[in-house]
C-alpha positions in Angstrom: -142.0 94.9 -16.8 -140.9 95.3 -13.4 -137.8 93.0 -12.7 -136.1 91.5 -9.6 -132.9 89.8 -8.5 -133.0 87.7 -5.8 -129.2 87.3 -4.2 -129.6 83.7 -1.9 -127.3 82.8 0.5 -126.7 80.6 3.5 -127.4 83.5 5.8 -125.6 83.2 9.9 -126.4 84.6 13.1 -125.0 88.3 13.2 -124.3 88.1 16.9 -123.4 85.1 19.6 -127.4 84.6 20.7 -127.8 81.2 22.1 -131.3 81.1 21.1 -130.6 82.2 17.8 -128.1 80.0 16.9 -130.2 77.0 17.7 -132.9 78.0 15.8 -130.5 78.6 12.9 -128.7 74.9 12.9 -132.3 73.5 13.8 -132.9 75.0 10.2 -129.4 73.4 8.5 -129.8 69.9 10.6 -133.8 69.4 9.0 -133.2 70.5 5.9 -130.6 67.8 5.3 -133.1 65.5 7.2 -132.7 63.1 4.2 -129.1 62.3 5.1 -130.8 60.0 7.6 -133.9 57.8 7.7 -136.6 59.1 10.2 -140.3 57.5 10.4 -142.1 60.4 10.6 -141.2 64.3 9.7 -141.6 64.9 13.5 -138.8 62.2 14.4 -136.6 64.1 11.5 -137.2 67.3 13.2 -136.7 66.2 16.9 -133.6 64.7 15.8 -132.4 67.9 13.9 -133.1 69.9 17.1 -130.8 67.4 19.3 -128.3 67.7 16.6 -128.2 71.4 16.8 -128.3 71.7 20.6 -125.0 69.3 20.9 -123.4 71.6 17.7 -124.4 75.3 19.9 -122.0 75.8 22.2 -119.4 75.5 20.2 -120.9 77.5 17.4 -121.4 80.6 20.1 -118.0 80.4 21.2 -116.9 81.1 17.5 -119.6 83.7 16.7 -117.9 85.3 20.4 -114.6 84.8 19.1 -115.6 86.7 15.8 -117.8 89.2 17.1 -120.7 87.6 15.3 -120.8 87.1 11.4 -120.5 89.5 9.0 -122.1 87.4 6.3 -125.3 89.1 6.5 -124.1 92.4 6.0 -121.5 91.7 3.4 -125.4 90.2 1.6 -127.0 93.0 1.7 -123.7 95.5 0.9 -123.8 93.1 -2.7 -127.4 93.4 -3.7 -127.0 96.9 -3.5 -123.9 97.3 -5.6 -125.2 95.0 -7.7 -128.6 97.3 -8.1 -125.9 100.0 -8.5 -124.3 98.7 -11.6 -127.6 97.3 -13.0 -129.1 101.0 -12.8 -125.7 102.1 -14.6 -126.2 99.3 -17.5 -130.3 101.1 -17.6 -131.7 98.5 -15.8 -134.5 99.5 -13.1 -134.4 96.8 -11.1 -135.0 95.9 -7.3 -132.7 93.8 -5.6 -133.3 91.8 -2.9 -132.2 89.4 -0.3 -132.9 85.8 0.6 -131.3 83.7 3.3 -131.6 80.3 3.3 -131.5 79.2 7.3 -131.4 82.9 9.1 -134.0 85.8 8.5 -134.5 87.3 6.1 -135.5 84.0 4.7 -135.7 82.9 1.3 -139.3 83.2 1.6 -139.0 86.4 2.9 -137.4 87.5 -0.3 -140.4 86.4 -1.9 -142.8 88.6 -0.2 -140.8 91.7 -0.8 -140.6 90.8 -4.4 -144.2 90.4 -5.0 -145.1 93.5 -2.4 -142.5 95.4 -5.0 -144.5 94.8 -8.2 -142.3 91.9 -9.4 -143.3 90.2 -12.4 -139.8 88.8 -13.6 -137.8 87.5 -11.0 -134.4 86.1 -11.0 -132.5 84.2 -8.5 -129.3 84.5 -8.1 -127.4 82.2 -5.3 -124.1 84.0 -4.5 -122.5 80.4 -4.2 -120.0 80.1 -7.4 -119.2 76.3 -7.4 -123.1 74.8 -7.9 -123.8 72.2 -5.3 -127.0 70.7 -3.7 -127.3 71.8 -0.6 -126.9 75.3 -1.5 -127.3 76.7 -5.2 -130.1 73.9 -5.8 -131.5 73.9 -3.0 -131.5 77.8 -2.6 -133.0 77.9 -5.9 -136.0 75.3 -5.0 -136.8 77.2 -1.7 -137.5 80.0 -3.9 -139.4 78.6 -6.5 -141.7 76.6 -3.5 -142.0 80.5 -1.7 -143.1 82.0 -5.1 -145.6 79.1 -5.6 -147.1 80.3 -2.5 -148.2 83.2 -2.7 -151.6 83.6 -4.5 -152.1 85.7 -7.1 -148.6 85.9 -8.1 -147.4 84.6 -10.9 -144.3 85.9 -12.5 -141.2 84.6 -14.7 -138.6 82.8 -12.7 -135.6 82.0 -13.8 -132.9 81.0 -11.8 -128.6 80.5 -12.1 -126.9 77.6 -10.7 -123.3 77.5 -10.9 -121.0 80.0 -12.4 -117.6 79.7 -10.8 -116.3 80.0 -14.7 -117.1 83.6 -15.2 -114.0 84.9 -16.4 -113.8 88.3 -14.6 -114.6 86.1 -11.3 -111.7 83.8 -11.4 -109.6 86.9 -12.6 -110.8 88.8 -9.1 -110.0 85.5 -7.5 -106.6 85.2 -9.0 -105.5 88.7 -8.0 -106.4 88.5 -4.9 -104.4 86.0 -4.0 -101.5 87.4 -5.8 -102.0 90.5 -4.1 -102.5 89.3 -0.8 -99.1 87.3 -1.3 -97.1 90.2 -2.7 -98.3 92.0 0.4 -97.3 89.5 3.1 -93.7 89.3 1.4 -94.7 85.5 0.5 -93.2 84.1 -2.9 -95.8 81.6 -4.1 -93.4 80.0 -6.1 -90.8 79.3 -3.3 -90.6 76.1 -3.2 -90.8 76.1 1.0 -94.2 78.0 0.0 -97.9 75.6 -0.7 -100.6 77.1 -1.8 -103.6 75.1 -0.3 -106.9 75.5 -1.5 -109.8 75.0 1.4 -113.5 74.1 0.0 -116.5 73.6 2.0 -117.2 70.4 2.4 -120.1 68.2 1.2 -121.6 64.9 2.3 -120.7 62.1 -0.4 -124.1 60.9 -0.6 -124.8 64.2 -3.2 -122.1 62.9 -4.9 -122.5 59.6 -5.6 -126.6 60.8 -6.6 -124.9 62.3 -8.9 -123.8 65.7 -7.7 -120.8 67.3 -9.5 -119.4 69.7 -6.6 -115.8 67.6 -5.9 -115.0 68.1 -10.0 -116.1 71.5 -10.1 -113.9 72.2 -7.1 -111.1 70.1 -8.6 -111.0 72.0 -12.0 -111.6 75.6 -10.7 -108.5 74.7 -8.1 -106.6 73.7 -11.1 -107.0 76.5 -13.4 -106.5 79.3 -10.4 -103.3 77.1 -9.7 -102.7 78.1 -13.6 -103.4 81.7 -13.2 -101.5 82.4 -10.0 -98.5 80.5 -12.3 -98.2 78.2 -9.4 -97.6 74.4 -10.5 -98.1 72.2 -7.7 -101.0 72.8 -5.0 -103.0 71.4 -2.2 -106.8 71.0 -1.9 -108.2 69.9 1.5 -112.1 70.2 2.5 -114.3 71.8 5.7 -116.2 68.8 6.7 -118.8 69.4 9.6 -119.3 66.1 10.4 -122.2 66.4 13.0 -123.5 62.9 11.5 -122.1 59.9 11.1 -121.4 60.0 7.4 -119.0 60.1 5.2 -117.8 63.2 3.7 -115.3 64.8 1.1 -111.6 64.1 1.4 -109.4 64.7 2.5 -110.6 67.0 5.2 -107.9 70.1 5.3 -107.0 69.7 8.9 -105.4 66.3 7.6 -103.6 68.3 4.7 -102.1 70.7 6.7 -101.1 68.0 9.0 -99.2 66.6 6.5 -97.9 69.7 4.7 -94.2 69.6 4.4 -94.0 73.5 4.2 -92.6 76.3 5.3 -95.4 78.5 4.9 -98.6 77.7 3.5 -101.1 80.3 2.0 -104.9 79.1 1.9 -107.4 80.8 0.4 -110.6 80.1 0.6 -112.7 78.0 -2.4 -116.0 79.5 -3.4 -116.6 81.9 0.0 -118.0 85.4 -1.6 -118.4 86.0 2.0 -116.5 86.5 5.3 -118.1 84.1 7.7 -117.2 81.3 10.9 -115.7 78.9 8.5 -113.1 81.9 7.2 -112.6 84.1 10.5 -112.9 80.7 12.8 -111.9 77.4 11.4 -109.5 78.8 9.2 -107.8 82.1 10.9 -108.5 80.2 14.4 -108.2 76.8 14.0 -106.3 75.8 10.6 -103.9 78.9 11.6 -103.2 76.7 15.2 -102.3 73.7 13.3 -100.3 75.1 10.7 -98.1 77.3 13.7 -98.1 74.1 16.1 -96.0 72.4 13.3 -93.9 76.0 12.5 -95.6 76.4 9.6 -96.3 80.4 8.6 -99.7 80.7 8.0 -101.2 83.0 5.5 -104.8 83.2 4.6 -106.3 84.9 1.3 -109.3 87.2 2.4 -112.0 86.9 0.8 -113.1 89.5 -2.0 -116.5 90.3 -1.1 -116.2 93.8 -1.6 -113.6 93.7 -4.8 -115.2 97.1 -6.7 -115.3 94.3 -10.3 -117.8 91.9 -7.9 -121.1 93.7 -8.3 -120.1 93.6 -12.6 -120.1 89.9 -12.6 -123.5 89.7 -10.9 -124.1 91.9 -13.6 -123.2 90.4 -15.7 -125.2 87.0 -14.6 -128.3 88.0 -14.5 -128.2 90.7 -17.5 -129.8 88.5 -20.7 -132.7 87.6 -18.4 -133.1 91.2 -17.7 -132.6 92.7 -21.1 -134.2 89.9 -23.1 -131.8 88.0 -25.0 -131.2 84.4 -25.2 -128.9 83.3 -21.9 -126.9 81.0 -24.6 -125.5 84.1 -25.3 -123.8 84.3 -22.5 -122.6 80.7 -22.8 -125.4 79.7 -20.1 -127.0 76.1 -20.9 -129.9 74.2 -18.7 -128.0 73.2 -15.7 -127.8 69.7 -14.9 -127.9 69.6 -11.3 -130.9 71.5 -11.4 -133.1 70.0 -13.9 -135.7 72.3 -14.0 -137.0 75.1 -16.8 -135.7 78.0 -16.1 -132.3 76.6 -13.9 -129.5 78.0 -16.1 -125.2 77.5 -15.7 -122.0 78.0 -16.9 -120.8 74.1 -16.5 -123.3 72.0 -18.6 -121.8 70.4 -21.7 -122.3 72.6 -25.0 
């Protein structure tokens, strides 16, 4: 059986291209289309369009600012460690990469899978904490892309969240140690807060019944219990191009509020430098924070930590060497109610 991992992210323009860049929120603003009501699929995308044309010129200025994002790269730099470390395990397998709004595409992915020889086919969204808008929906842009492409037919199983692999929060936990020892910071200084930043999420997934806030509340809580650090903050990266409500409260409004001396902030669930590391937080949180004399400090992100590609491995390994996920202590996910859709967080 030939086997393939499919690693799905959020993808972002590599350089500051205007053109790009529109096309690439165009992408984000429709496929969140449902956080509105349109009449018609054409209103949905005409209004997604506007959205990202207002959104642009900001967006370029950061991607300027940052000399375009790495996240791309850092994509493609995992799938081939983690091809690496299957082919040391004795796995042949082909690894490839699937982007959910900039090329390659998801669908793209798909192609190269079946042009490979694929017949068992795993995908693998490198987003830790399982939410809708990413793991779920990563995971059903694959599933649709596989569906359409005749003559193809292979096993497809896919992995939701898994933010509780144990060697992951252990690489998460050191780093931050690490990174503190190194910047002469004493976590447990009491002038010292350790604030945890997530990505934020519109609260219409959560109250249809999306469980993203309390899986970013209890992964905060046991790193807090790892680093040995007792109290902590937890503040959220809304984008709030619509008018909705989203998560709270937004960290610009923690920070604002901090009463600190320093604060270190790493970044929740990010497997990847991108804008909202090298731009809202080393740009923009870090202006806040200094405007109020607060030392800024922020945790970079272990993308390229030599354990990562093992706990990919680690992932995707009883769908590749035949065993029974539950194993592994995977169950059917829950957010993704599908056959197939397994995770680390449902209920046992």
């Amino acid at each position: 059986m030939d086997a393939g991992v499919a690693l799905l992210n959020f993808g972002e323009p590599p350089a500051p291209d205007r053109e790009a860049v529109v096309e690439y929120l165009t992408r984000i603003f429709y496929s969140n289309a449902d956080l509105e009501e349109y009449d018609t699929d054409e209103a949905a995308m005409e209004r997604s369009r506007e959205l990202a044309r207002q959104r642009a010129p900001g967006l370029v200025e950061e991607y300027e600012a940052i000399g375009g994002s790495p996240l791309n790269e850092q994509s493609f730099a995992q799938a081939d460690a983690l091809a690496t470390e299957l082919a040391d395990r004795g796995h042949d397998v082909e690894t490839f990469v699937g982007l959910q709004f900039m090329e390659p595409l998801v669908e793209d992915a798909a192609t190269a899978a079946h042009e490979a020889g694929v017949d068992r086919l795993v995908g693998l969204p490198i987003y830790p904490l399982c939410g809708p808008s990413t793991n779920v929906a990563a995971l059903d842009e694959l599933e649709t892309a596989v569906a359409g492409i005749d003559g193809w037919n292979p096993e497809l199983d896919g992995i939701t969240g898994w933010h509780r692999h144990p060697l992951y929060n252990r690489i998460r936990a050191e780093t931050i140690q690490t990174f503190a020892a190194a910047e002469g910071v004493d976590l447990h200084d009491e002038g010292t807060t350790l604030l945890f930043s997530a990505h934020g999420t519109p609260r219409h997934y959560l109250e249809e019944g999306s469980r993203y806030d309390r899986y970013v509340d209890e992964w905060c809580e046991a790193m807090a219990g790892m680093v040995g650090v007792a109290e902590y903050a937890l503040g959220f990266q809304n984008h709030e191009n619509r008018d909705i409500p989203w998560t709270e409260p937004d960290v610009e409004t923690v920070v604002e509020e901090l009463d600190a001396e320093r604060v270190v902030v790493d970044p929740v669930s990010f497997m990847h430098e991108q804008s909202e590391t090298l731009s809202e937080l080393d740009d923009e949180l870090r202006e806040e924070a200094e405007e109020r004399g607060i030392a800024f400090h922020r945790v970079p992100v272990p993308h390229d930590d030599e354990r990562f590609p093992a706990v990919l491995a680690d992932l995707v390994e009883p769908f590749l060497a035949g065993f029974e996920p539950e194993y592994y202590q995977f169950r059917q996910c829950q957010c993704r109610d599908v056959p197939g859709t397994y995770c680390l967080n449902a209920p046992r």
